[in-house]
PDB file of the backbone (N, CA, C, O) and the ligand in Angstrom, with CONECT records:
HET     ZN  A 101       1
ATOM      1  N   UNK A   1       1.682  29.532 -12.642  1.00  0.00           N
ATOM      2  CA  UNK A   1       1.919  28.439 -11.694  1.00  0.00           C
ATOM      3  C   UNK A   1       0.958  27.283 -11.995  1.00  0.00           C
ATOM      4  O   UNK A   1      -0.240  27.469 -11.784  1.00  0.00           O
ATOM      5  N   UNK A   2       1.446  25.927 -12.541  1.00  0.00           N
ATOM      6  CA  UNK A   2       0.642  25.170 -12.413  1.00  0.00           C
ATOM      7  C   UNK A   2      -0.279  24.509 -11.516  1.00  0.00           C
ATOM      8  O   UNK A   2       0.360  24.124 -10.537  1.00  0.00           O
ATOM      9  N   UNK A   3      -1.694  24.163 -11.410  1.00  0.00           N
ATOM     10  CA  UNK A   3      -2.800  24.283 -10.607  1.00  0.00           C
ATOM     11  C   UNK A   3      -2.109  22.519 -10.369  1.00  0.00           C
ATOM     12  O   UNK A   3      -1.611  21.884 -11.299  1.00  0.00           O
ATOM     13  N   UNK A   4      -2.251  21.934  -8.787  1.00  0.00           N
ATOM     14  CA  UNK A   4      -1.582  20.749  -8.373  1.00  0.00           C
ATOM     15  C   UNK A   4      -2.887  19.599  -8.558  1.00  0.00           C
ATOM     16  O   UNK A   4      -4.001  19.732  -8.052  1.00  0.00           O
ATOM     17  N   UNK A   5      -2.613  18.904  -9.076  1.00  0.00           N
ATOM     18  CA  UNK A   5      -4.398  17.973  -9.053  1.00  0.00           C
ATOM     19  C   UNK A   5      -4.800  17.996  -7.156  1.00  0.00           C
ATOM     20  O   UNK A   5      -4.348  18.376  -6.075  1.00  0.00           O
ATOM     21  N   UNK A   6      -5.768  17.408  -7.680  1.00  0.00           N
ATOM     22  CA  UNK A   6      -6.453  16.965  -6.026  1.00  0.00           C
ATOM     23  C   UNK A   6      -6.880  16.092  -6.196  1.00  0.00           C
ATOM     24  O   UNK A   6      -7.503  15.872  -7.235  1.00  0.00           O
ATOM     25  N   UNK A   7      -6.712  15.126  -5.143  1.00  0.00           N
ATOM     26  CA  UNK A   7      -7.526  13.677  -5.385  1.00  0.00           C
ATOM     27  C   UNK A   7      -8.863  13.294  -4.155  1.00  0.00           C
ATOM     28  O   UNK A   7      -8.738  13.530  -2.954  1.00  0.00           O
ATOM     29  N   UNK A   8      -9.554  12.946  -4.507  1.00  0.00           N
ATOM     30  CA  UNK A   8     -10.675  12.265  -3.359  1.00  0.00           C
ATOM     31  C   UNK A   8     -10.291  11.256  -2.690  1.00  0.00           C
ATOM     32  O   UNK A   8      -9.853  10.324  -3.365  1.00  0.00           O
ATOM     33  N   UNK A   9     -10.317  11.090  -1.214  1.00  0.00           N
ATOM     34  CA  UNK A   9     -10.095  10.008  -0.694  1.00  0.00           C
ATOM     35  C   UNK A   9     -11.038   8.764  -0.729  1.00  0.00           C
ATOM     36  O   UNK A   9     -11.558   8.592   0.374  1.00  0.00           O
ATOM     37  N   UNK A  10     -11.359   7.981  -1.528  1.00  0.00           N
ATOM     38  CA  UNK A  10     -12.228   6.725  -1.633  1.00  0.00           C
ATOM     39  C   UNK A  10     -12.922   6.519  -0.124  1.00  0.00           C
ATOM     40  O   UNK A  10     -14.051   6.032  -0.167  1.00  0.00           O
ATOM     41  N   UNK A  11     -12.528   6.749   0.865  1.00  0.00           N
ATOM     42  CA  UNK A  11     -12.786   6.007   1.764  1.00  0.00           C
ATOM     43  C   UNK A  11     -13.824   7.136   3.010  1.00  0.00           C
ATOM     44  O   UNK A  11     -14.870   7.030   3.649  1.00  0.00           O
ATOM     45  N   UNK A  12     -12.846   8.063   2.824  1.00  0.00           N
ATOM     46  CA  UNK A  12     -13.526   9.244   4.056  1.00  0.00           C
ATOM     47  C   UNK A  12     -14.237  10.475   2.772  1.00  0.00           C
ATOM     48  O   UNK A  12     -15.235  11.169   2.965  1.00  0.00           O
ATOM     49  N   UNK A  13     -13.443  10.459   1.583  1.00  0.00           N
ATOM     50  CA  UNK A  13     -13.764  11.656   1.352  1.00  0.00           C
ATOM     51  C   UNK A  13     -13.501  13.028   1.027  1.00  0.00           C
ATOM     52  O   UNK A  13     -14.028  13.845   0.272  1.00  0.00           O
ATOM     53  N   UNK A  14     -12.548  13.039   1.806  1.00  0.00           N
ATOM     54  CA  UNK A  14     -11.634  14.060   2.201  1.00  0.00           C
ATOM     55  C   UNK A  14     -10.501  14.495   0.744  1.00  0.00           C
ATOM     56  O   UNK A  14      -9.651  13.863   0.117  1.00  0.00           O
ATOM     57  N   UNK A  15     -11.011  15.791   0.676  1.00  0.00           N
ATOM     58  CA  UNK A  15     -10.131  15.837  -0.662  1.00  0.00           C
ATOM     59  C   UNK A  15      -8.481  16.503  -0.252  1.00  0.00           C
ATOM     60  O   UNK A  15      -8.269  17.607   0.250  1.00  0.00           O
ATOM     61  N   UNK A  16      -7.696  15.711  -0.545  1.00  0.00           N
ATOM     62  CA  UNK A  16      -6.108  16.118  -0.350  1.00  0.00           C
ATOM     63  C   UNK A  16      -5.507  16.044  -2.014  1.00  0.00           C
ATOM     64  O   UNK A  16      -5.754  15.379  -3.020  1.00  0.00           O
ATOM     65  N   UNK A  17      -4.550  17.186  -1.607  1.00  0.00           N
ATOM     66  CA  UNK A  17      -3.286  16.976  -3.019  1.00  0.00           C
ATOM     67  C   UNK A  17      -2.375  16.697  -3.445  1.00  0.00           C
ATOM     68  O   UNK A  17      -1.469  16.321  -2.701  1.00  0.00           O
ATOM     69  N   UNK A  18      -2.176  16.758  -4.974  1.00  0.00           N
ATOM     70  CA  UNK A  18      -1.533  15.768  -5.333  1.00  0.00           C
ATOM     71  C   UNK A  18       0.487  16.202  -4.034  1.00  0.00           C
ATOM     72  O   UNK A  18       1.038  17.185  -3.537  1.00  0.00           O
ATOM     73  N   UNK A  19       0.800  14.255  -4.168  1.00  0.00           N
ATOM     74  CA  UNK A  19       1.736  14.791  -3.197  1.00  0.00           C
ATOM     75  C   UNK A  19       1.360  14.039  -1.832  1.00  0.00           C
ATOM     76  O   UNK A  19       2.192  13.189  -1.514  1.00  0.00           O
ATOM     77  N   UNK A  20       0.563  14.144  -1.196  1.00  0.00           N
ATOM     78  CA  UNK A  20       0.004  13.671   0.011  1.00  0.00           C
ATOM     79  C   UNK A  20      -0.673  12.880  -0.268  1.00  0.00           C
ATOM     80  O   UNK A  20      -1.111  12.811  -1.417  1.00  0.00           O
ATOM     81  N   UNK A  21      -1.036  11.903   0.792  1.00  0.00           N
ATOM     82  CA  UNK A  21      -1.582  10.833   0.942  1.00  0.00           C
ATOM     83  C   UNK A  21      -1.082   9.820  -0.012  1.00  0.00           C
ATOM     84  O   UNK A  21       0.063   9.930  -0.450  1.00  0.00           O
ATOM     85  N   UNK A  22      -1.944   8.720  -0.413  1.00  0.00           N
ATOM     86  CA  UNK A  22      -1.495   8.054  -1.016  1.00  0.00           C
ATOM     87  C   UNK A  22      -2.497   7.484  -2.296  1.00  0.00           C
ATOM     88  O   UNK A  22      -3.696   7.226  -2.197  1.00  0.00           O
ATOM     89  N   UNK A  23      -1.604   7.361  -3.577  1.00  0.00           N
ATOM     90  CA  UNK A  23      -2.259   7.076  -4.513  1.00  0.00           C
ATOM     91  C   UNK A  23      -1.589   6.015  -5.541  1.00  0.00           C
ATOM     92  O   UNK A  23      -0.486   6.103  -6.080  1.00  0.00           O
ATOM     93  N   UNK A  24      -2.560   4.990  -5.664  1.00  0.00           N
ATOM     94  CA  UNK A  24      -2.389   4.005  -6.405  1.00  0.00           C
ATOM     95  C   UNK A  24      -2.856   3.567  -7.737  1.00  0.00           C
ATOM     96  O   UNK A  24      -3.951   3.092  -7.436  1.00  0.00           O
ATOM     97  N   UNK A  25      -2.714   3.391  -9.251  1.00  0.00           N
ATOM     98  CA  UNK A  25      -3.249   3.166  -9.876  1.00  0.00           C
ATOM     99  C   UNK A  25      -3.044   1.494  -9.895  1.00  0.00           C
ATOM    100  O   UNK A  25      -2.006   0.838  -9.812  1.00  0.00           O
ATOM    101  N   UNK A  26      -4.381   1.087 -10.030  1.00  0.00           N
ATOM    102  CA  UNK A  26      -4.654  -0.889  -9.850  1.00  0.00           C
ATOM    103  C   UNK A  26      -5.434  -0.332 -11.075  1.00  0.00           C
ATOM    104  O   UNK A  26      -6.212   0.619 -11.156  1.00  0.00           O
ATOM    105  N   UNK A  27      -4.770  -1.640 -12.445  1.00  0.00           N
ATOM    106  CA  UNK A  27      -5.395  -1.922 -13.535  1.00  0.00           C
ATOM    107  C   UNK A  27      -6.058  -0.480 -13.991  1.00  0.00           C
ATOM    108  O   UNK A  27      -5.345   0.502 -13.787  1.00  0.00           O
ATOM    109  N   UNK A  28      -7.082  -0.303 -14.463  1.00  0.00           N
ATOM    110  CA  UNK A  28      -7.945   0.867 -14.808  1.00  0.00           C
ATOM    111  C   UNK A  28      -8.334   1.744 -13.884  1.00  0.00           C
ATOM    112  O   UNK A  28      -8.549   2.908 -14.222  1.00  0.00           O
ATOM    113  N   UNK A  29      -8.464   1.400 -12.779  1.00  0.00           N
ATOM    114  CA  UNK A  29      -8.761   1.899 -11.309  1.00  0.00           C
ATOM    115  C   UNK A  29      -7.999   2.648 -10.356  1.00  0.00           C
ATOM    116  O   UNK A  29      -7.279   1.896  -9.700  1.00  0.00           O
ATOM    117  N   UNK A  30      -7.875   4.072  -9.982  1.00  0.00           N
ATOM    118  CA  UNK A  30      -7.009   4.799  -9.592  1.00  0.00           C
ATOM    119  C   UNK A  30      -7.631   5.049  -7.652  1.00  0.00           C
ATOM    120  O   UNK A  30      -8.519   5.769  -7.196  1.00  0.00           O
ATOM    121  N   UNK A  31      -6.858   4.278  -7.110  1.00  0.00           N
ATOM    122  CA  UNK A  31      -6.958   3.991  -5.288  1.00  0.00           C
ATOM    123  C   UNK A  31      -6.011   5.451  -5.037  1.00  0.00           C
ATOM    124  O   UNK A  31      -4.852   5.784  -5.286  1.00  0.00           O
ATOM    125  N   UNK A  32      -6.914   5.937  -4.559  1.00  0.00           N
ATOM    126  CA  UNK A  32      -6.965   7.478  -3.457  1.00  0.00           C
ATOM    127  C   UNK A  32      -7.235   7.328  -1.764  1.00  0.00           C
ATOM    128  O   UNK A  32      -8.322   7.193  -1.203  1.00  0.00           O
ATOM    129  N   UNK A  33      -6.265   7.378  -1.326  1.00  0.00           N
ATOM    130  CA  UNK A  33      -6.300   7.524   0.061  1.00  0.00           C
ATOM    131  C   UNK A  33      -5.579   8.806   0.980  1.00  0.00           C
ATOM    132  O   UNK A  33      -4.396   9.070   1.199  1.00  0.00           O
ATOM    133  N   UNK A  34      -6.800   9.436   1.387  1.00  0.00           N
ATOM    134  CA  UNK A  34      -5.825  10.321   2.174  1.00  0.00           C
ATOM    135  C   UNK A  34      -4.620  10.299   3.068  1.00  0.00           C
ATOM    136  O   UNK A  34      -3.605  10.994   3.126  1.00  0.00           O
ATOM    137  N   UNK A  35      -5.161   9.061   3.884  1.00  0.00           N
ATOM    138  CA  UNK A  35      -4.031   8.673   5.081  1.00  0.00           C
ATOM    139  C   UNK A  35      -3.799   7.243   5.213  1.00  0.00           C
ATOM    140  O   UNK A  35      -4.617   6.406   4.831  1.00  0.00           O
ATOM    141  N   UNK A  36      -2.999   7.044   5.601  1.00  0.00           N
ATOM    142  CA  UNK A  36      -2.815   5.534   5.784  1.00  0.00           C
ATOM    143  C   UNK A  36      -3.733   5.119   6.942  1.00  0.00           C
ATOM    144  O   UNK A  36      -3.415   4.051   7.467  1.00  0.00           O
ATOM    145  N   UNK A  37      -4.770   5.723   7.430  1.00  0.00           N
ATOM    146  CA  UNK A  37      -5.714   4.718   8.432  1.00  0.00           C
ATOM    147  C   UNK A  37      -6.386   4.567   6.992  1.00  0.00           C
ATOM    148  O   UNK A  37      -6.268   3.438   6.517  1.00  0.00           O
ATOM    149  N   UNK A  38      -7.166   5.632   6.101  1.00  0.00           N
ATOM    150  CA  UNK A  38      -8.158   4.991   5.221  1.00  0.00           C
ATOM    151  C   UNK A  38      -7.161   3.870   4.287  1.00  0.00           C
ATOM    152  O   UNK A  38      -7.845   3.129   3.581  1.00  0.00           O
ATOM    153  N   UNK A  39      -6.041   3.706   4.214  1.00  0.00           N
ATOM    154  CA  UNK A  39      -5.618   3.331   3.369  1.00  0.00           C
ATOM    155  C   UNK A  39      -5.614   1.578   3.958  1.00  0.00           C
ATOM    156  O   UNK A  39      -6.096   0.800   3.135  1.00  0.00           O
ATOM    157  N   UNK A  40      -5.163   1.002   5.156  1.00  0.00           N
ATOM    158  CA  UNK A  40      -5.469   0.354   5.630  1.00  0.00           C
ATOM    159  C   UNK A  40      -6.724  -0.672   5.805  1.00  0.00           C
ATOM    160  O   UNK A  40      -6.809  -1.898   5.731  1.00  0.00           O
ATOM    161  N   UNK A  41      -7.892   0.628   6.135  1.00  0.00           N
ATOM    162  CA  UNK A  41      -9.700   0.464   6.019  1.00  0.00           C
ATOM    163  C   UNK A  41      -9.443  -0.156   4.195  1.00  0.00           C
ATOM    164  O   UNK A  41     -10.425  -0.382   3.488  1.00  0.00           O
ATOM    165  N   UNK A  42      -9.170  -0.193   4.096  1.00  0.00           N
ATOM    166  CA  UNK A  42      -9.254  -0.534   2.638  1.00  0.00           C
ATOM    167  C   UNK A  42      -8.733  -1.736   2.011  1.00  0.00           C
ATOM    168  O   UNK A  42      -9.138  -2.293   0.991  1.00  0.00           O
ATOM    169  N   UNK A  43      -7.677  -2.081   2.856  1.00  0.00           N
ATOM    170  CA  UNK A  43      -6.855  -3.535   2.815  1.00  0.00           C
ATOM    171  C   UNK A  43      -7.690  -4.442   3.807  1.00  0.00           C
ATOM    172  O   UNK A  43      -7.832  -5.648   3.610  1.00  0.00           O
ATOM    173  N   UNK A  44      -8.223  -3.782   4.869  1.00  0.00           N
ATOM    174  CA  UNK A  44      -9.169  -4.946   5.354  1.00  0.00           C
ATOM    175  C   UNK A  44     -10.103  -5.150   4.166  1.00  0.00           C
ATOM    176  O   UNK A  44      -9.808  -5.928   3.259  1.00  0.00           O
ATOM    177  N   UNK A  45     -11.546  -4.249   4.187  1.00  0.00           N
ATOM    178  CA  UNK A  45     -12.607  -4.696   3.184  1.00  0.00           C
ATOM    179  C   UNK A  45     -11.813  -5.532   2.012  1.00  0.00           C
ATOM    180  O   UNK A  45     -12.308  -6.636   1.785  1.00  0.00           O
ATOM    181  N   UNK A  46     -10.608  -5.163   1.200  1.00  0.00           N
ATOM    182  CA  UNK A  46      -9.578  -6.412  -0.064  1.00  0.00           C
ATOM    183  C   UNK A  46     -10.371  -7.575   1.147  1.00  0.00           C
ATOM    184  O   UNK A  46     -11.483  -8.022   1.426  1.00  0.00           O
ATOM    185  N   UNK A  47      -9.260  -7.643   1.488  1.00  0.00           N
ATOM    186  CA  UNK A  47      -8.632  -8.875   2.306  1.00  0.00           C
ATOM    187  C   UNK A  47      -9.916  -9.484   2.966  1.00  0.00           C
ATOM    188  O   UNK A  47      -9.798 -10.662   3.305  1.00  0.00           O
ATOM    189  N   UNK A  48     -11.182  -8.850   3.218  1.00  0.00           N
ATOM    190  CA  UNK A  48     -12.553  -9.942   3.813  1.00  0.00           C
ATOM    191  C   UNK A  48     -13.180 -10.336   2.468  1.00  0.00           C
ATOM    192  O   UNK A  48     -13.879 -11.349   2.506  1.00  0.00           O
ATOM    193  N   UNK A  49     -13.046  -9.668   1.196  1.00  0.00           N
ATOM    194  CA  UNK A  49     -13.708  -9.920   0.167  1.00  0.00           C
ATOM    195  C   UNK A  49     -13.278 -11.170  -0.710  1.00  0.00           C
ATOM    196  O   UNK A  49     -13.955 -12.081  -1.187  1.00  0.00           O
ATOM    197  N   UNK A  50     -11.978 -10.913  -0.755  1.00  0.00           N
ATOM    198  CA  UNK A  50     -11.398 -11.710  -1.965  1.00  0.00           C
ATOM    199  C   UNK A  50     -11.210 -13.222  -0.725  1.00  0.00           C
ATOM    200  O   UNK A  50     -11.082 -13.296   0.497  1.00  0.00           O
ATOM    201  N   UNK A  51     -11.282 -14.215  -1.826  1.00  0.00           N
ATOM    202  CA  UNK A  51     -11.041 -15.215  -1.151  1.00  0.00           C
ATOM    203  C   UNK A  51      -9.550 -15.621  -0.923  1.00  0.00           C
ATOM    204  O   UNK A  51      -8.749 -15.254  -1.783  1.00  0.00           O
ATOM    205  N   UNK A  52      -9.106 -16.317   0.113  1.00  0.00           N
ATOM    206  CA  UNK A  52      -7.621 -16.468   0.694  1.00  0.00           C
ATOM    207  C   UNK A  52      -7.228 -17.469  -1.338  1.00  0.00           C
ATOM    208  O   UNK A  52      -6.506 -17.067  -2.250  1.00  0.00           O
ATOM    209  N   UNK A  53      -7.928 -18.506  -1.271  1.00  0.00           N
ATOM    210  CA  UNK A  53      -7.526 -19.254  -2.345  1.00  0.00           C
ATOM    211  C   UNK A  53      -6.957 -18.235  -3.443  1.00  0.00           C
ATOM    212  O   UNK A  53      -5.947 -18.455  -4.112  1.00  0.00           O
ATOM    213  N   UNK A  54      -7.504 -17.450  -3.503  1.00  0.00           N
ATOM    214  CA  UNK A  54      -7.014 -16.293  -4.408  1.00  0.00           C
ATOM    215  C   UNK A  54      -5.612 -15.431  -4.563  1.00  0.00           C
ATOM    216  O   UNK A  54      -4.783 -15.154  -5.430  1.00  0.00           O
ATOM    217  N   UNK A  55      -5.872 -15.192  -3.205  1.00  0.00           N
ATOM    218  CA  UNK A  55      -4.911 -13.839  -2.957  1.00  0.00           C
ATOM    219  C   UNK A  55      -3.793 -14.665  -1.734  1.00  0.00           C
ATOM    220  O   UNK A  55      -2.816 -13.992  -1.404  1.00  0.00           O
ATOM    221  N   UNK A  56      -3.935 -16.011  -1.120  1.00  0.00           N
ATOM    222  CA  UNK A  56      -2.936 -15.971  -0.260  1.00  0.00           C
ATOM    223  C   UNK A  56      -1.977 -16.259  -0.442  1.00  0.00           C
ATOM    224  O   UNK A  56      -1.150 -16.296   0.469  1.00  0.00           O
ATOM    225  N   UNK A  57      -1.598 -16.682  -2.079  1.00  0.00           N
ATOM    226  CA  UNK A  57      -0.063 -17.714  -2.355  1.00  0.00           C
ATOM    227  C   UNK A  57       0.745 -15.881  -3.153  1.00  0.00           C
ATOM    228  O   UNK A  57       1.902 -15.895  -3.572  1.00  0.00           O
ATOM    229  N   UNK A  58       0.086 -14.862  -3.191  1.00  0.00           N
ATOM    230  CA  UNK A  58       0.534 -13.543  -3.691  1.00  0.00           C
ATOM    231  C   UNK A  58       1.097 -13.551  -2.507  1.00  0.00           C
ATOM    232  O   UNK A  58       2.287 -13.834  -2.365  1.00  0.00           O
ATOM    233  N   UNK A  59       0.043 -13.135  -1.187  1.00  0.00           N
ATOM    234  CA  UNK A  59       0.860 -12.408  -0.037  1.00  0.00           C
ATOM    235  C   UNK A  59       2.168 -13.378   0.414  1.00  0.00           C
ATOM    236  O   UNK A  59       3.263 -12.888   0.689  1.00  0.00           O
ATOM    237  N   UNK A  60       1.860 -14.985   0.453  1.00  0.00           N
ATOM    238  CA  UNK A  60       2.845 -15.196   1.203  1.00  0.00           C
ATOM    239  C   UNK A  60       4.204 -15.143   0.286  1.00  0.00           C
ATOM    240  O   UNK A  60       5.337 -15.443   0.661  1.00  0.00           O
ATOM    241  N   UNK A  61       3.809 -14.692  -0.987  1.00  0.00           N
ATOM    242  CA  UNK A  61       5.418 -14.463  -1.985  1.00  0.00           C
ATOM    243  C   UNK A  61       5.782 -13.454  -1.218  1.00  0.00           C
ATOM    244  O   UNK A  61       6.821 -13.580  -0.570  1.00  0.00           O
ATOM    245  N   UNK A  62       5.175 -12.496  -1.142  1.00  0.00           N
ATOM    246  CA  UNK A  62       5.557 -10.961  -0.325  1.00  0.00           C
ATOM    247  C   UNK A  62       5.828 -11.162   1.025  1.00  0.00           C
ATOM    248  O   UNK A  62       6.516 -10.255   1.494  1.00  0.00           O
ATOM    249  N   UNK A  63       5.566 -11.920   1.704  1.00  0.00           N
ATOM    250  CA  UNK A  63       5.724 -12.102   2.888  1.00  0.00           C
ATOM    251  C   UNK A  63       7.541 -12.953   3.267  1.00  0.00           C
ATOM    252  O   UNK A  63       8.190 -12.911   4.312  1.00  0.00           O
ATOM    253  N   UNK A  64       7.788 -13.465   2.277  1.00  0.00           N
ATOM    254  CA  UNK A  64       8.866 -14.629   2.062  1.00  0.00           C
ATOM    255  C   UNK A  64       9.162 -13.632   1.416  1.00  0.00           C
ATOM    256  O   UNK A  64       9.015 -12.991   2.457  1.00  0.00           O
ATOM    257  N   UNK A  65       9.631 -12.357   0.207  1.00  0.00           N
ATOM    258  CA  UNK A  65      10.302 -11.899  -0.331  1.00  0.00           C
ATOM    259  C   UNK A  65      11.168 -10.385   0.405  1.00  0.00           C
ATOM    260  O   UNK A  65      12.201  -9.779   0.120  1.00  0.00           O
ATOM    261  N   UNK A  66       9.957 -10.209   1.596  1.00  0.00           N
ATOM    262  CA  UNK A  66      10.239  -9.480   2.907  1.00  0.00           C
ATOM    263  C   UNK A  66      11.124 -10.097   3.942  1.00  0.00           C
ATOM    264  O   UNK A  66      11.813  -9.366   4.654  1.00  0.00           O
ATOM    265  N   UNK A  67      11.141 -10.986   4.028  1.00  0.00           N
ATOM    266  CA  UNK A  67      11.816 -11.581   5.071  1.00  0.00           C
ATOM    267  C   UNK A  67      13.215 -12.050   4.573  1.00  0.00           C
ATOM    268  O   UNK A  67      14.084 -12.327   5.400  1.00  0.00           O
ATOM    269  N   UNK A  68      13.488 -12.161   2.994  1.00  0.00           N
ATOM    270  CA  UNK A  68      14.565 -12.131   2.401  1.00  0.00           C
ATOM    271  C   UNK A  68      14.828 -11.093   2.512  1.00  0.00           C
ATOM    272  O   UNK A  68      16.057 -11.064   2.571  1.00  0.00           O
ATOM    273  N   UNK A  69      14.349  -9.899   2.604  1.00  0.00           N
ATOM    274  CA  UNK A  69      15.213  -8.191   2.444  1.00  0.00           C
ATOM    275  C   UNK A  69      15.810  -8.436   4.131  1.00  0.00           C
ATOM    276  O   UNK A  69      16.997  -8.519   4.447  1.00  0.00           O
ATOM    277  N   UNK A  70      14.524  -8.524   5.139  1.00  0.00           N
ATOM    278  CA  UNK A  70      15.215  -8.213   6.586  1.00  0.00           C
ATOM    279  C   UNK A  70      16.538  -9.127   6.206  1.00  0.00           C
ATOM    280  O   UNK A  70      17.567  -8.574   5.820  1.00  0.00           O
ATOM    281  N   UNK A  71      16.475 -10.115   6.299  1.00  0.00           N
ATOM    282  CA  UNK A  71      17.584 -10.969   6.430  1.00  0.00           C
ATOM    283  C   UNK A  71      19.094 -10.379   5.739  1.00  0.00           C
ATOM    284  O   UNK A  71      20.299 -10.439   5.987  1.00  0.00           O
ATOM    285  N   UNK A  72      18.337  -9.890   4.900  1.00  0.00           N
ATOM    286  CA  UNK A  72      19.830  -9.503   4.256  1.00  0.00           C
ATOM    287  C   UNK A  72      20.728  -8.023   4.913  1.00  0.00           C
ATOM    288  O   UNK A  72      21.909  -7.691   5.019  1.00  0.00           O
ATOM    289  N   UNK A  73      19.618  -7.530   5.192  1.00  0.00           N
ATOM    290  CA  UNK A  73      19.663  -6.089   6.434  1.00  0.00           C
ATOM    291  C   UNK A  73      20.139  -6.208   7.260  1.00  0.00           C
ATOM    292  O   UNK A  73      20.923  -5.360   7.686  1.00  0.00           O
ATOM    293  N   UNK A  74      19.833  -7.508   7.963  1.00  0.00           N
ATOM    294  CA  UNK A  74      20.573  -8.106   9.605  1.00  0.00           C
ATOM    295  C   UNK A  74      21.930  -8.327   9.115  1.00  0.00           C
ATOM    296  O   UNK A  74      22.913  -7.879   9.705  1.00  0.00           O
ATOM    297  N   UNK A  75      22.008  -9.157   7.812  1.00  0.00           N
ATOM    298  CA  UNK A  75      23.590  -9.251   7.683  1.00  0.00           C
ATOM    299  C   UNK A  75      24.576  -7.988   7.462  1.00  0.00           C
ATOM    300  O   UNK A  75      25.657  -8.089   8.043  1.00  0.00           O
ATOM    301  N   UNK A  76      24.381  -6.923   6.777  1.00  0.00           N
ATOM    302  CA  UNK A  76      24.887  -6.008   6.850  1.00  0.00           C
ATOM    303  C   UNK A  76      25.013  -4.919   7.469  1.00  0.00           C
ATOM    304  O   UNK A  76      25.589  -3.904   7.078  1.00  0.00           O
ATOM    305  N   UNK A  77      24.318  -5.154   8.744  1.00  0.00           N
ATOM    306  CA  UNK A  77      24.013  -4.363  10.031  1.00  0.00           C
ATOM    307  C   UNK A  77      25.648  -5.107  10.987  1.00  0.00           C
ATOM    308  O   UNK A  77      26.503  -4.548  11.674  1.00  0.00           O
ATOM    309  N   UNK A  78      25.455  -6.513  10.580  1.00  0.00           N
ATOM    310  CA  UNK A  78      26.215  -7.288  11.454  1.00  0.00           C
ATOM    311  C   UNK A  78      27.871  -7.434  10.926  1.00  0.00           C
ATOM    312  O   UNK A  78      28.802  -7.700  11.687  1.00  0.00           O
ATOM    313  N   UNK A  79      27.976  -7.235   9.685  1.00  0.00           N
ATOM    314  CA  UNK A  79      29.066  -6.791   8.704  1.00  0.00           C
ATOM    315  C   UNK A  79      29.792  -5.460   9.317  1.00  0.00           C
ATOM    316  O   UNK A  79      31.004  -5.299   9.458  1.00  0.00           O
ATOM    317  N   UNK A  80      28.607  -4.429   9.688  1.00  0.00           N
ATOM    318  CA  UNK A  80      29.299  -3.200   9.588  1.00  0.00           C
ATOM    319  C   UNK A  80      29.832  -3.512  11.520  1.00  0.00           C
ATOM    320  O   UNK A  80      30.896  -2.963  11.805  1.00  0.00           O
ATOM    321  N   UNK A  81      29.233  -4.209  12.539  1.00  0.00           N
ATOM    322  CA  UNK A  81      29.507  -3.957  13.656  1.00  0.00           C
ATOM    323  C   UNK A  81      31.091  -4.615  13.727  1.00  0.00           C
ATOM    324  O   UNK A  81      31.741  -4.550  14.770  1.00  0.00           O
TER     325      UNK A  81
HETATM  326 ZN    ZN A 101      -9.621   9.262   3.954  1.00  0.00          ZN2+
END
């Protein structure tokens, strides 16, 4: 039976496996989070560090590329009624 990795949670600690929680590889850097509260704790500290000039014309693509999905959701919600 193959042995399942385990990953460390960056944030608490907490070692969970592979499968659970959540895991991200960024560039060279592999983001381990057990749960989505640490995973969160973690998008704040991003988000106070990096400067908005940086990172805010990314989010608001994502933010505008989200609001194109709802939109398109509402229409085919409203299609099917
Ligand atoms: Zn954790």
């Amino acid at each position: 039976m193959p042995r399942s990795r385990k990953y460390k949670c960056i944030i608490c600690g907490r070692i969970f496996p592979e499968g659970q929680g959540i895991v991200i590889k960024y560039g060279k850097t592999l983001l381990t989070f057990h749960s989505n509260r640490c995973a969160s704790k973690f998008l704040r500290l991003l988000l106070e560090r990096v400067p908005p000039e940086e990172l805010e014309k990314y989010i608001k693509r994502i933010i505008n590329e989200q609001e194109e999905k709802l939109r398109s959701l509402e229409e085919i919600k409203k299609k099917k009624i």
